[in-house]
N, C-alpha and C positions, 0 to 999 in steps of 0.2 A: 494449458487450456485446450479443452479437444474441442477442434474446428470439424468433427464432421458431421454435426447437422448444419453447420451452416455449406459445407461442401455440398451435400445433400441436394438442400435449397440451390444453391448455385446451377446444381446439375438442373433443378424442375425449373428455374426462368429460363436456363437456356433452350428447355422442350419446349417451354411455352413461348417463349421469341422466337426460334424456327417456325412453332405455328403460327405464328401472325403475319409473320414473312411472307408464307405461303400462299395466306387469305388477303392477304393487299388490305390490311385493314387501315383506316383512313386515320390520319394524324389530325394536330389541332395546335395552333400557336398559343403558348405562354402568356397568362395576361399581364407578363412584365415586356413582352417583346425579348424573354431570356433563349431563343431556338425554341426549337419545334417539340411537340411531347408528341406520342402513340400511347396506344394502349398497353401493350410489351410493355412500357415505361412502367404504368400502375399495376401491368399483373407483376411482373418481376419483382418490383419494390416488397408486395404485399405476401410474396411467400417466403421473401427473405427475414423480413420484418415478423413476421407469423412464427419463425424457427427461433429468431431473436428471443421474442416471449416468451415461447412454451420452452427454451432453454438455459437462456439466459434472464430469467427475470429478474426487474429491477436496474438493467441496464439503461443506460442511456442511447441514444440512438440518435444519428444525424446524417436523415436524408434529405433526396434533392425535390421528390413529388411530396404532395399532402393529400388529405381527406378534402377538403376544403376544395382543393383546383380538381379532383378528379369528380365530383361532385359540378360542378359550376361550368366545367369547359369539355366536359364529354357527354356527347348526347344519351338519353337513355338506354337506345338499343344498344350502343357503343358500350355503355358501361356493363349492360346485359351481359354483353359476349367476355368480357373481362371477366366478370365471376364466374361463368360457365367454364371457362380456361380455366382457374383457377382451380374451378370443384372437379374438373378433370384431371388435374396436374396430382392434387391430393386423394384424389379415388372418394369424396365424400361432400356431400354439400355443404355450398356456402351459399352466405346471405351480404345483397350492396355493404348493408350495415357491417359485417365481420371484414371487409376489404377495406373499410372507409375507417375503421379501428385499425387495422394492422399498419394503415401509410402513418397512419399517425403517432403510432407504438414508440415509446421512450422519449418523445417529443418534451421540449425543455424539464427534464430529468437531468438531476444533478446526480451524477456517478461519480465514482474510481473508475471505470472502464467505458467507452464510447466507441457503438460500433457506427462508422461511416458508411452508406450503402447509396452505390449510384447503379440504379438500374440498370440503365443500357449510358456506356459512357462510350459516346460517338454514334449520336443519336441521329445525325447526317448520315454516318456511313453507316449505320442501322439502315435506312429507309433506303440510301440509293445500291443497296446490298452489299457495301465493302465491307470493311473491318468493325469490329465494336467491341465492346467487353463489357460484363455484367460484374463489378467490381465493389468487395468488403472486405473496406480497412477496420484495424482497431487501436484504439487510442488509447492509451494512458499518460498523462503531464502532457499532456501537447505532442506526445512523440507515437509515430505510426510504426506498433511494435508486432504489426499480427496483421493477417491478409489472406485474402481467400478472389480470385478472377479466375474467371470463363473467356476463353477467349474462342470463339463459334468458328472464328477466321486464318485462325493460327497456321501455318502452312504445316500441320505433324496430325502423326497417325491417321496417312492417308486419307490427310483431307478433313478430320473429324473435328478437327478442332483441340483443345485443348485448357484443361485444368490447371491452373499453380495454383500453389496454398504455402503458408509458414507451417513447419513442423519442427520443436525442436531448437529452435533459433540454425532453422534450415529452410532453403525453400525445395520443394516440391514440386516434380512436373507429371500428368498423367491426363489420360485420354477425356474428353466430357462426360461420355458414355460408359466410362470403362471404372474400374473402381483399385487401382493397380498405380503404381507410382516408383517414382525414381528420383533422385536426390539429382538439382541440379546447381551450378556453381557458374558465375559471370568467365569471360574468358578470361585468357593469360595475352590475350594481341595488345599489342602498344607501338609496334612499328604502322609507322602513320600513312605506309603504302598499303595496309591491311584494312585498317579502322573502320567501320561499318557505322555510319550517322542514321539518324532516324529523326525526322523532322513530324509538326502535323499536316495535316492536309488542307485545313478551313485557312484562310488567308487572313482574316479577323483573329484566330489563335494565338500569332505569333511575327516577329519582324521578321520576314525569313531575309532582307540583303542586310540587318544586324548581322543575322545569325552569321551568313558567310563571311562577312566581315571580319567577324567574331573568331571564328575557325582559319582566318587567310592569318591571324596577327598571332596564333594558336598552330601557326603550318600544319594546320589537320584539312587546307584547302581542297586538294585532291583527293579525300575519301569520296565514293558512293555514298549519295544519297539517295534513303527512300520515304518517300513522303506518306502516313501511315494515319488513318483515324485512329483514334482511342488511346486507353490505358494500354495497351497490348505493347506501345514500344515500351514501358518498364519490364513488362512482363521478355519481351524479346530480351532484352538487355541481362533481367535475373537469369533464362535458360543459359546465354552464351551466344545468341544468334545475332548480337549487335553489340557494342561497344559504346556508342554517346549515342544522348538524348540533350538536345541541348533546346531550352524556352527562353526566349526572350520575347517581350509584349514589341507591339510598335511603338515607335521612340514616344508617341504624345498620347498613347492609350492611360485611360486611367481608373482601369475594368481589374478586379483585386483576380486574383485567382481562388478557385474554389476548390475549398477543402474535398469535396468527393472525387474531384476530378484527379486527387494524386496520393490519397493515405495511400490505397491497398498497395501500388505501386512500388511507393517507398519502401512498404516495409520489406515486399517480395525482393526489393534490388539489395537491402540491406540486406538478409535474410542467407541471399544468394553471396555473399562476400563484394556485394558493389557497394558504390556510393550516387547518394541521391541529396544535394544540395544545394541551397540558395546560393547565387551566383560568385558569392565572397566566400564559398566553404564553405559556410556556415551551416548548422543542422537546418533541414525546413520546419518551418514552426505551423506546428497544427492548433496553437491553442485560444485562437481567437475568434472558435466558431465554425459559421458557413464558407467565410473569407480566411484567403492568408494572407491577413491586412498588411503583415510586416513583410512579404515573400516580393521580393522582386524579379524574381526569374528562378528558374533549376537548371542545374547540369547534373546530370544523369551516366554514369558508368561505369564501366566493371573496376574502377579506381586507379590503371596504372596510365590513365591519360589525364586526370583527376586535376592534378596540379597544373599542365600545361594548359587545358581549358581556360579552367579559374584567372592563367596567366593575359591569356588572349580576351575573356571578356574584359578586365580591367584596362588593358592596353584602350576597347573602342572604348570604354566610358571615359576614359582622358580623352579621346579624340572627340568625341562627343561634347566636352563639356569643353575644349578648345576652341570647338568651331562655333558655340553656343555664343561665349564671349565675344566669340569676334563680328 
C-alpha cells in the first residue's frame, strides 16, 4: 500500500494547524460535552479525508469530526476561514459544500480496508500549544496494520517536528517538512534503572496512582516519567526514545476508549518491533467501531519489558478486587 498521499496530506494539516496556532483562532465545545474541537480539527480532517477519496476510493473511513457538527457548531466566518485554509493548503479553490463532503467521506462504508483519521489528537495540548499529533491508522479484521502521524512537537530535527509512517511492515521516521526518511526500530533497554514511562497529561485520561501502582508490583517504580499529550508517546516509543506507555482508565470510569485515539499508534509501535496490548497481552481490538468496547486498558513497549508489565497490572487487579470484597 503506498501511503504517500496520505504522508502528503499529513504534511498540508500540519501547515494548516501551525497556521491556526498562530492566528488564535477560537475553539468551540462538542455537543456531546466530548472536549473541545477548533477549526485545525475540520481543516485537517478534511484534507486528509479529500486524499482518502481521490486515492483510495471506496474505502471506508472512520473519523472523529463530521459534516453535520462543523456545520452546526462553527460560526460562518469560522467556517469561512476553514475553507480558505484549505484552498490554500491545496493551491486551488474550495467550496463549504466540498469540506462538508470530504468530513463525511467513507462514512458507514462497509470495506476490506478502514482508514482511521484523528485530526489533531491532543486537542488540549493543541490549544495550550504542547504536544499533539495529526494521526492515520489503517484497519483490516479489526487489527491496525498501516499508519501514517505528524507529530508538530516532537523534540527532532531541530525542533521541526516529525513524520512516522509504516513502510514495509517497517516503521519510518522523517522530518514534517522534509521528504527523506530512515528506518526506525523500538529500543533494546530493559534494565529497569533505564526505562523511559510516558504517561498522559489530562487527569480524566487515565488513573495515574493505578498506574504507579501498577508499575511499583512491575519494579519499573523508579523509571522517569514524563507526562505527554497525544499519539506521539507511541510514536516516541516506535522511534526508541521511550520504552512503556502504560493506560489504565480510573478504577470506576466507564468512558470505552476510542478507536482514533490509538490505531495509527499501534500499528507504528508494531511496525517498529514493539508491542502494543490490552492489559492481558492480548492483541487490541479495533473491530467494534468508534469504541474499543472490549479494550480495557494498553500497555505499550518496545516488548522486552512486555511480560513484567502485563505481570504488574494483573498483580493491582487482584488487589483491587480484594479490597473490593472486603
Amino acid at each position: 500500500m503506498n501511503l504517500e498521499p496520505i504522508k502528503t496530506a499529513a504534511r498540508q494539516a500540519a501547515a494548516l494547524c501551525s497556521t491556526v496556532q498562530k492566528r488564535h483562532f477560537v475553539t468551540s465545545q462538542k455537543a456531546d460535552n466530548d472536549g473541545p474541537v477548533t477549526i485545525a480539527d475540520y481543516g485537517a480532517q478534511a484534507l486528509i479525508a479529500n486524499a482518502i477519496k481521490s486515492n483510495f476510493p471506496g474505502d471506508a473511513v472512520l473519523a472523529e469530526e463530521t459534516g453535520e457538527q462543523f456545520v452546526g457548531l462553527v460560526p460562518a466566518e469560522q467556517r469561512a476561514k476553514v475553507v480558505a485554509l484549505i484552498g490554500e493548503v491545496l493551491g486551488r479553490r474550495v467550496s463549504e459544500s466540498d469540506v462538508v463532503s470530504w468530513l463525511d467521506y467513507g462514512k458507514d462504508v462497509q470495506a476490506d480496508r478502514t482508514w482511521v483519521i484523528d485530526p489533531i489528537d491532543g486537542t488540549k495540548g493543541f490549544i495550550a500549544m504542547r504536544h499533539y499529533a495529526i494521526a492515520i491508522g489503517v484497519l483490516r479484521g479489526g487489527q491496525a496494520v498501516g499508519g501514517v502521524m505528524a507529530c508538530p512537537g516532537y523534540p527532532a530535527y531541530n525542533g521541526g517536528g516529525a513524520l512516522l509512517w509504516t513502510e514495509n511492515d517497517t516503521c519510518m521516521i522523517g522530518p514534517i517538512a522534509g521528504f527523506s526518511g530512515r528506518q526506525v526500530r523500538v529500543s533494546a533497554i530493559q534494565d529497569v534503572q533505564r526505562v523511559r514511562v510516558l504517561e498522559s497529561v489530562e487527569k480524566s485520561h487515565a488513573g495515574f496512582e493505578r498506574m504507579l501502582r501498577a508499575r511499583m508490583l512491575a519494579g519499573l517504580d523508579a523509571a522517569p516519567v514524563e507526562r505527554l499529550d497525544s499519539m506521539e508517546k507511541y510514536a516516541r516509543i516506535a522511534a526508541g526514545d521511550a520504552e512503556l506507555y502504560l493506560r489504565l482508565p480510573n478504577l470506576k470510569s466507564t468512558r470505552a476508549h476510542s478507536t482514533w485515539d490509538h490505531a495509527a499508534g499501534a500499528a507504528l509501535v508494531r511496525a517498529a518491533g514493539g508491542l502494543a496490548t490490552d492489559i492481558d497481552g492480548s492483541p487490541l481490538d479495533f473491530s467494534s467501531g468508534r469504541t474499543m468496547a472490549r479494550t480495557r486498558g494498553m500497555i505499550v513497549s518496545n516488548g522486552r519489558i512486555h511480560a513484567q508489565m502485563i505481570e504488574g497490572v494483573r498483580a493491582l487487579l487482584e488487589e483491587e478486587a480484594e479490597t473490593a470484597s472486603s
